[in-house]
C-alpha positions as CSV (number, residue, x, y, z in Angstrom):
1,X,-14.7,-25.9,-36.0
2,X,-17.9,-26.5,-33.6
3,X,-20.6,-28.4,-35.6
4,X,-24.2,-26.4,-35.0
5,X,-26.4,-27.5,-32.6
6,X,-29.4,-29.7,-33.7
7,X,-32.6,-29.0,-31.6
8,X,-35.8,-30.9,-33.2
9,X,-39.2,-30.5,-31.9
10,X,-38.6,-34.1,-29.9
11,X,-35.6,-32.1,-28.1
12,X,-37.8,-28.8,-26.8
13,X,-41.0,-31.3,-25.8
14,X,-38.3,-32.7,-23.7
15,X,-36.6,-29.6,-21.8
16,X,-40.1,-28.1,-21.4
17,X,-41.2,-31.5,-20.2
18,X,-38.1,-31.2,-17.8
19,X,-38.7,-27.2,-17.1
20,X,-42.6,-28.3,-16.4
21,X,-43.6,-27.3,-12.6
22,X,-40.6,-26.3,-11.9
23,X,-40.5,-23.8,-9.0
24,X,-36.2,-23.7,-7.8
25,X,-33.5,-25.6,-9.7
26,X,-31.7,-25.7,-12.9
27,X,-31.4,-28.1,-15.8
28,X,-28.0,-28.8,-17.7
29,X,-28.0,-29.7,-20.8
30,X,-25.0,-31.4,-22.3
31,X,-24.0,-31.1,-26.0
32,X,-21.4,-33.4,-27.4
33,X,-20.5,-33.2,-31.7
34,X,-23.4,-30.8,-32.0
35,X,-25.8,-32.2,-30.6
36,X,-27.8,-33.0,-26.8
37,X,-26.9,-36.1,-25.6
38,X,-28.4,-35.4,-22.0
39,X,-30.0,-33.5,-19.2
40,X,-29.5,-33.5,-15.7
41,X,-32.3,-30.9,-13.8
42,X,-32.1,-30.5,-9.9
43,X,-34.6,-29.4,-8.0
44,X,-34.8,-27.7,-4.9
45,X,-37.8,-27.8,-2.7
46,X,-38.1,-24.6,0.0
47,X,-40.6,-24.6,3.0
48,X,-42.0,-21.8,5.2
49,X,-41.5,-22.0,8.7
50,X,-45.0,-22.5,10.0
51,X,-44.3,-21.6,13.7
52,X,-41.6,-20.1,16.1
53,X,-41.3,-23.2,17.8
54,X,-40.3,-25.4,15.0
55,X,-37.8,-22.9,14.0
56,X,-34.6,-24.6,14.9
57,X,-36.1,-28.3,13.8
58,X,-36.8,-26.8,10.1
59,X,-33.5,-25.5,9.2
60,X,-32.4,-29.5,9.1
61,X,-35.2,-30.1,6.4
62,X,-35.4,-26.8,5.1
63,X,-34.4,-28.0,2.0
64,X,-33.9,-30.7,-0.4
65,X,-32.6,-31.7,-3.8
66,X,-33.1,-34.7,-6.3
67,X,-31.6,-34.9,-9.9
68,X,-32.7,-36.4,-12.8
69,X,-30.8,-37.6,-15.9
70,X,-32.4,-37.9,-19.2
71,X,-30.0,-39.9,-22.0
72,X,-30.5,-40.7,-25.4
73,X,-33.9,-40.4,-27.7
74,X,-35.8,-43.1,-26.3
75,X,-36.1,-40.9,-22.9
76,X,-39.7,-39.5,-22.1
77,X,-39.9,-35.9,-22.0
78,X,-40.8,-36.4,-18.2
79,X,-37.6,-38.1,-17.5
């Protein structure tokens, strides 16, 4: 039988911290014997095309993506 997840008030500072000014992207949170053992949040950045003429030059950069992993209870809530 699965053990109930533990969330203290440490745990949400830290997945708001993560969730904080985030605008695109997700954050995974992995549970293992009941409890979080870590977070992984990627981010995608998305840019307006500011003229016509860089058009075809911004769908190379139009995006990008970083990840972050937070482990164990000695991470900072801004990972």
């Amino acid at each position: 039988m699965a053990k109930p997840l533990k969330v203290d008030e440490v745990w949400l500072n830290r997945i708001a911290g993560q969730l904080d000014d985030m605008e695109f992207g997700s954050l995974h949170i992995v549970v293992h014997e009941g409890q979080i053992v870590q977070m992984e949040r990627t981010e995608r950045k998305r840019f307006e095309n500011t003229s016509s003429s860089s058009a075809s030059k911004s769908s190379n950069v139009a995006r990008s993506s970083s990840t972050r992993s937070v482990r164990g209870s000695n991470a900072s809530a801004k990972g």
